[in-house]
C-alpha positions in Angstrom: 34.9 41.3 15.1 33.7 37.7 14.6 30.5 39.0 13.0 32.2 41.6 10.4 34.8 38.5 9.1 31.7 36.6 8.3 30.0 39.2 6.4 33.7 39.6 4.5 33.9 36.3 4.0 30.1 36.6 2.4 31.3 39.3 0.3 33.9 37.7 -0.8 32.4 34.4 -1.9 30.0 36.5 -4.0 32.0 37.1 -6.7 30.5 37.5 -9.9 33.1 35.8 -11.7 32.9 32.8 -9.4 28.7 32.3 -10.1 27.2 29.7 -12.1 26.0 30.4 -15.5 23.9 26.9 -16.1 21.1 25.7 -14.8 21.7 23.4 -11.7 21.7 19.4 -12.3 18.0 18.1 -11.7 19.5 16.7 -8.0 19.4 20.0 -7.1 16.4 21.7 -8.9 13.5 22.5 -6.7 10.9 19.7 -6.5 8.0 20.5 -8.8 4.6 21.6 -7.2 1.8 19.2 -6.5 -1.0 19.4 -8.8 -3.9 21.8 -7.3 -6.7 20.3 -6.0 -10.0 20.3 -8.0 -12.6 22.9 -6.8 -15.8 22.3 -5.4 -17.6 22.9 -8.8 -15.2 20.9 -11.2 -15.7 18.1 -8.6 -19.6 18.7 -8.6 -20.7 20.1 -11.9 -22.2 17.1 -13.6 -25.0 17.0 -10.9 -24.9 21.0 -10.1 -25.6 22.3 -14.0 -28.8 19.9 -14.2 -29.9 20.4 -10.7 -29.6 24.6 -11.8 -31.9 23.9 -15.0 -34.1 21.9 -13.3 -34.4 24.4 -10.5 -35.1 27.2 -12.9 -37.6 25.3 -15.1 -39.2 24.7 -11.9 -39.7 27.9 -10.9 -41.0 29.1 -14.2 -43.4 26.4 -14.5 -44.7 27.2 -10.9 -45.0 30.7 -12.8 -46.7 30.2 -15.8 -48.8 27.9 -13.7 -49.9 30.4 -11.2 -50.2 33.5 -13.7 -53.3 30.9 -15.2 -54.3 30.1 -12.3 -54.8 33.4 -11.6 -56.5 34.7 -14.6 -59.0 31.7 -14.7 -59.7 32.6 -11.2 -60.8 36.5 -12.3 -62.5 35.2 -15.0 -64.8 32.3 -12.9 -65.2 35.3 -10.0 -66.7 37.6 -12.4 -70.3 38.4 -13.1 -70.8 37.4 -17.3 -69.0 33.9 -16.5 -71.2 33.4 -13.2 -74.3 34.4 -15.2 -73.0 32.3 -18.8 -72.7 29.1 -16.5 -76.1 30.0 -14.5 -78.1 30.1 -17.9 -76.3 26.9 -19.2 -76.7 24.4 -16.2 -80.6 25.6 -15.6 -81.3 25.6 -19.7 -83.9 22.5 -20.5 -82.6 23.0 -24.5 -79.1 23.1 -23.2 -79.6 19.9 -21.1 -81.4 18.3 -24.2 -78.7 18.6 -26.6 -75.2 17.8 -23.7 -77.3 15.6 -21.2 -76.7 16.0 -17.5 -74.4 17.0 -15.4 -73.1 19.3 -17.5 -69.0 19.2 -17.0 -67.7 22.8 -17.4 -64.1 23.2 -18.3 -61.2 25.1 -17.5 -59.4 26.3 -20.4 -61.4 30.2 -20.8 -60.9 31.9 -23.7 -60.6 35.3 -24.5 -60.5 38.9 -22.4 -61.9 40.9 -20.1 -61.3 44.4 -19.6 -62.6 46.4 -16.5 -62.3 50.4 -15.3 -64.4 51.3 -12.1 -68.2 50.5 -13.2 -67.1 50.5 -17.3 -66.1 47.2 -18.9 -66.5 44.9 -21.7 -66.3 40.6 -22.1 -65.8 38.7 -24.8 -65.0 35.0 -24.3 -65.8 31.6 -24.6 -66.2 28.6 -21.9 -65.9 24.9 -22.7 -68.4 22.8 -21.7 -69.2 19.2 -22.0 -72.1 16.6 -21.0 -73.0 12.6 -21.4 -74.1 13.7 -25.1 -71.7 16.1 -26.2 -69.9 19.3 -26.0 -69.6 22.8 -26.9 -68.5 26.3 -25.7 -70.7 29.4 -24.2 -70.0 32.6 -26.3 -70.2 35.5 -23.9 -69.6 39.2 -25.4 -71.0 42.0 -23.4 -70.4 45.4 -22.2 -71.0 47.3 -18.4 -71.6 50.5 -18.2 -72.4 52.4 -14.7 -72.0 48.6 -13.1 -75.0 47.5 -15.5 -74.4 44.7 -18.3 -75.8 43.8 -21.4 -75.1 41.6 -23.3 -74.8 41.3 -27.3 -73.9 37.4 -27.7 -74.8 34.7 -24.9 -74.8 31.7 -26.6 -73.7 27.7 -26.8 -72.2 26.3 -29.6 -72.9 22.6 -29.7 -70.0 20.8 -32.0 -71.8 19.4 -34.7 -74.8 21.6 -34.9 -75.2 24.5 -36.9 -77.7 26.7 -35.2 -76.3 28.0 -31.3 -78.9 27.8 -28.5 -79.3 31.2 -27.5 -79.2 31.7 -23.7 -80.5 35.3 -23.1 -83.7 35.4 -21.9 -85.8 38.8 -22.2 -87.8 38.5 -19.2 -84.4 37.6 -17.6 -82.7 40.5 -18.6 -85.4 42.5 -17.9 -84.6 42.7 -14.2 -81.3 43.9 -12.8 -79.1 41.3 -11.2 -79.3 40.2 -7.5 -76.8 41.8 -4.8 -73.4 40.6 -5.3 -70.4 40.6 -7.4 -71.1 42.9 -10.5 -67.4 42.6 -12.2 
């Protein structure tokens, strides 16, 4: 009978009337929480956020750079550059006007456009030499994996008249076995 006194007495101590109304004294409030803890990222975020845009303008540099990489790389594979640079290096009026070596540079410009053995060019190719520079004009066309050519020329800065690279007896005979694109 202990145990059903003290749940009597328990009862009977909870009496509405006898309850407190007012907020206890401050002695006995609850002490107040400690503060949380920073997370990981509000700790680290004045290194993370420029390590995350460096990161990204990384990766689309690396890219851009490798999309031009890969287009010049088409464009110096293919037959019109292969043949425009060909006809500049071995051109006594070419080597006249630049001077030797002659430098050829990287930034092509233009298109190219190919389906099976049908295609056209038009573009340009910087070069440069001990006297000067300019930039080989190329605009052709392939048809049934044969080109020919309208416009295969170098435009020296500073001169008005181009030296015109196609060669008749040149043209005459198909090219040699290799890469017709």
């Amino acid at each position: 009978m202990i145990g059903s006194a003290t749940i009597l007495v328990y009862y009977t101590s909870a009496n509405p009337a006898l309850m407190m109304t007012t907020t206890p004294s401050s002695a006995f409030a609850a002490p107040p929480f400690p503060p949380r803890p920073p997370t990981w990222f509000e700790r680290k975020w004045k290194w993370l956020v420029p390590l995350l845009i460096l990161v990204v303008l990384v990766f689309f540099s690396t890219f851009a750079g490798g999309l031009f990489y890969l287009i010049a790389s088409e464009f110096r594979a293919s037959y019109p550059y292969q043949l425009a640079v060909k006809r500049a290096t071995e051109s006594p009026a070419v080597a006249a006007k630049l001077g030797k070596p002659l430098h050829i540079g990287w930034l092509i410009s233009g298109n190219m456009n190919f389906s099976g053995t049908e295609g056209n060019a038009s573009f340009s190719i910087p070069v440069s030499g001990p006297n000067g520079r300019g930039r080989i004009t190329v605009v052709g066309k392939k048809h049934a994996n044969h080109w020919d050519f309208e416009t295969l020329e170098l435009d020296v800065s500073g001169q008005d008249e181009p030296i015109v690279l196609l060669d008749p007896a040149l043209d005459a005979y198909p090219a040699a076995t290799g890469n017709s694109t």
